[in-house]
N, C-alpha and C positions, 0 to 999 in steps of 0.2 A: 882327123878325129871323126867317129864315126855317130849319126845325129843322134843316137841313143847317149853316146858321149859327151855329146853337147848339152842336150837334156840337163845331164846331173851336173858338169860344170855350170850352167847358169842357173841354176837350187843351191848351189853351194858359193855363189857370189854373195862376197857379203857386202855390207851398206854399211854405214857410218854409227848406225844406229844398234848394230850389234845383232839383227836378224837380215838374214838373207832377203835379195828382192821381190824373191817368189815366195816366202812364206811370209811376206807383209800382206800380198794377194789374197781370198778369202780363198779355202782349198775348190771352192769348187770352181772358179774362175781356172785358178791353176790346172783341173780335169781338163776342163774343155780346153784348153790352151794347148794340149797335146793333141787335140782332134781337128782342130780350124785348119782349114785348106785340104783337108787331104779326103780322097774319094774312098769311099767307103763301098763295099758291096752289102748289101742288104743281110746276108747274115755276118759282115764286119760289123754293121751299126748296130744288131741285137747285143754284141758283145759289145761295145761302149755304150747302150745304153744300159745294162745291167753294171756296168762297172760307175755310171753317172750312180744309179737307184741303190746299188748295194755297197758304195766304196770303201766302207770302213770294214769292210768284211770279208771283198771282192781280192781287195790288195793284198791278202795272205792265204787266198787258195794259191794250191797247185795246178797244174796245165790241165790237168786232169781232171782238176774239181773242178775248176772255173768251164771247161767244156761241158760236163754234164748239167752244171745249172746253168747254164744258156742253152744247149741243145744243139750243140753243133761239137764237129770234131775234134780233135786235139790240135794235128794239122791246122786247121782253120786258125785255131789260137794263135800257132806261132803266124801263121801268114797274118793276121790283123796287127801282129805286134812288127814286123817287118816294115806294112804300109805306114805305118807310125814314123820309120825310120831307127828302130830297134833290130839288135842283133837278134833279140828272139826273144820270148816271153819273160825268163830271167830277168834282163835287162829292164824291159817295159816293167817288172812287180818292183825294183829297184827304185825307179820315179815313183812309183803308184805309193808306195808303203808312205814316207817320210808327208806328202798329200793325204793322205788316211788316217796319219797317228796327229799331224795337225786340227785334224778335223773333231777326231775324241775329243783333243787337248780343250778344243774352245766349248764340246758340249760339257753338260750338266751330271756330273757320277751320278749313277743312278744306284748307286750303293749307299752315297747320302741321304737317301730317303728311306723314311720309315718303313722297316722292316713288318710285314703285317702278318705273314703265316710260315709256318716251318717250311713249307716248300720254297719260299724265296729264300729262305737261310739254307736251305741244300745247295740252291742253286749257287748263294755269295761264297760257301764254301769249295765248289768247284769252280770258282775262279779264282779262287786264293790256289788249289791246285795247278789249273793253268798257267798261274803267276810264274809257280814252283818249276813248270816244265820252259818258261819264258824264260827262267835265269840259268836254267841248266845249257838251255840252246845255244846260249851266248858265247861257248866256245865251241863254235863251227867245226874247229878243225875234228875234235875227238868224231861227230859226228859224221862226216865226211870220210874219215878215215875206218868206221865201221861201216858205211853207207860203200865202199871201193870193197873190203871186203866180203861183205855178203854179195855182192854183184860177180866178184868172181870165184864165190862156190857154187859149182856146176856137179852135183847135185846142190839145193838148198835147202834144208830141212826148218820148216816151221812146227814148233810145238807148244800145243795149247791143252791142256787136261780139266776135265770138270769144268769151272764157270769162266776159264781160261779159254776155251775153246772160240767161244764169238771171237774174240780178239786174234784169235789165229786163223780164222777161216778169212775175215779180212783184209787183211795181211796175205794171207795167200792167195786170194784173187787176184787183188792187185799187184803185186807181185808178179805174177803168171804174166801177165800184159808186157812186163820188160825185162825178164828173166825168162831165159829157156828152159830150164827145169825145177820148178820148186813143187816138193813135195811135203804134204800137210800129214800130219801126225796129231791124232787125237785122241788117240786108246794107248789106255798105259799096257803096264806090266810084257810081256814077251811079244806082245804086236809089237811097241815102241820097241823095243831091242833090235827085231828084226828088224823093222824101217830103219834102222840108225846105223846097224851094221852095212845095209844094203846099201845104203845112202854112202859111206866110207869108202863102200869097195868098189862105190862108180864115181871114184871122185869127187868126192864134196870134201870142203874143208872146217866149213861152220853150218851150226843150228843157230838157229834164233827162237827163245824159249819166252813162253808167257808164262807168270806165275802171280795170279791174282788173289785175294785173302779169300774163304781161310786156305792156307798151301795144304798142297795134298801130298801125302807121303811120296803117291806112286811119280808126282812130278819130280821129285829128287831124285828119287832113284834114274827117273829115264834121265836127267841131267847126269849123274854119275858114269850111265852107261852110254849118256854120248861123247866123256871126255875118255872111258876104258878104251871105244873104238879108236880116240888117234880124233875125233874131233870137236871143235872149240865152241865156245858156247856164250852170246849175246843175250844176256836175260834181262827182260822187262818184266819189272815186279813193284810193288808198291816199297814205301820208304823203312819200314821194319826192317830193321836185322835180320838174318837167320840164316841156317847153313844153306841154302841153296846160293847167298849170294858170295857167301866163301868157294862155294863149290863151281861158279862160272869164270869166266874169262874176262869178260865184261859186264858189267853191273850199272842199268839205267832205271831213274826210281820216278816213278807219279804216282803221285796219291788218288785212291779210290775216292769216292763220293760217299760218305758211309750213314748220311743223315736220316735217309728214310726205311722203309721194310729192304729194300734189294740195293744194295751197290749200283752207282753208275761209273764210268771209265770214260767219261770226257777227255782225262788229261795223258791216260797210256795211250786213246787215240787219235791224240795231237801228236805227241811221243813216235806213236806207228807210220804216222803221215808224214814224221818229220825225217826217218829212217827211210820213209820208200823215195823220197824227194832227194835224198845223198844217193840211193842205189841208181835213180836215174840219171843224176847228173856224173857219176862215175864212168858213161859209160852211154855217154849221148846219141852214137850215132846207133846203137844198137836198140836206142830206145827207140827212139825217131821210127827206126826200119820196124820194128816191132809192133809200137801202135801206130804207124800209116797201115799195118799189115792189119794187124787187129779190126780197124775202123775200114776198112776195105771190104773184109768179110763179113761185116757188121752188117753195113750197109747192104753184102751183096744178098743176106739173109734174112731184112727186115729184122735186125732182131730189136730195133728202138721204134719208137713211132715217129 
């Protein structure tokens, strides 16, 4: 058994008293408890002490997110999670989460408190959102099973139209880093046709479609015309009805934030982080080789500080 393994076995002992031995511990004893004895290199200890500072927060980024808010590479992550005695970062979020969600449990809802201005009521409402996309998540496999998918369409088509777009250019960066070809689509009418066609005839097999309120004609139509070419279509759109979610393949819903002048998209962009987190683990060694490739020429061009 390997000490990542041993880990969750001794969290999962249970005691007479009906709680496990390590969640009698206060969460933050339990933290450190994975850090005592072992030698750290000075940008390993930046990453445990950001994961001490920020843990209720820290324990459900991605490899990727957790690197950028500390300042060090992806690489790096898995290597800190290794000296841990973890198979790799997975592993280590695995311990980390069930210490994290202990830890909310004991603080004070801060939604029990007096609501004082409509901006805090936007924001309770976008966690009733995130709630929505917490319960959706809960079966992994659907996810996963589109996260394998989209990893092996080689072309990848991301489409975003009108106030769609932010969410698809996201998505397509990130994407970029551990996919070999994703191509971003952001103009309807016979641009999108041509990209879609193009995209078909070099091999892709799936688009990945944004459609955030109000929907735009020209986004259905390019949905229509990426199912005429021969390919299939993963649409992220909010919880409404309407033909575009007749018209996709697959059909994943988070609610807008709709409380103040402009929409916000908190919860499509848990949603999106939660789809690029399946595409990488579909297909690990290719991600690995990818951003070590990535963060190599990063480095070798200054492009971070």
């Amino acid at each position: 058994m390997s000490s990542g393994q041993q880990a969750r076995a001794q969290a999962a002992a249970i005691t007479p008293g009906g709680q496990s031995s390590e969640e009698v511990r206060p969460p933050a004893d339990r933290l450190l408890a994975l850090f005592d004895g072992r030698r750290l290199s000075p940008g390993q200890r930046r990453i445990a002490q950001y994961l001490i500072d920020h843990l209720t927060e820290a324990a459900f980024l991605s490899i990727t997110e957790l690197a950028e808010r500390v300042g060090v590479s992806q690489p790096s992550v898995t290597r800190f999670a290794a000296s841990l005695g973890f198979s790799g970062y997975p592993a280590l979020r695995d311990v980390l989460q069930p210490i994290a969600l202990s830890a909310v449990a004991g603080a004070p809802d801060p939604r029990a408190q007096i609501r004082r201005n409509e901006l805090q009521e936007a924001v309770d409402a976008e966690i009733e959102n995130l709630e929505n996309v917490r319960r959706l998540l809960a079966d992994t496999d659907q996810v996963l099973d589109i996260g394998r998918e989209l990893a092996a369409s080689v072309p990848l088509t991301i489409l975003g139209l009108r106030i769609s777009v932010s969410l698809a250019e996201y998505f397509a960066y990130a994407a970029r880093r551990i996919h070999p070809d994703v191509r971003l689509v952001t103009r309807g009418g016979s641009v999108a046709y041509d990209a879609l066609l193009q995209s078909r005839a070099a091999g892709g097999t799936w688009v990945l479609a944004f459609a955030m309120p109000r929907h735009a004609k020209e986004t259905l139509a390019a949905i229509r015309a990426a199912r005429s070419t021969g390919l299939r279509v993963v649409l992220i759109t909010d919880p409404t009805l309407g033909p575009m979610v007749d018209e996709a393949d697959v059909a994943l819903t988070a609610g807008t934030g709709s409380r103040l002048v402009f929409d916000s998209y908190a919860a499509p962009g848990m949603l999106s982080a939660a789809l690029l987190q399946a595409m990488a683990d579909a297909d690990p060694e290719r991600t690995q080789a990818r951003l070590e490739s990535y963060e190599h020429v990063a480095d070798q061009h200054g492009f971070f500080l």
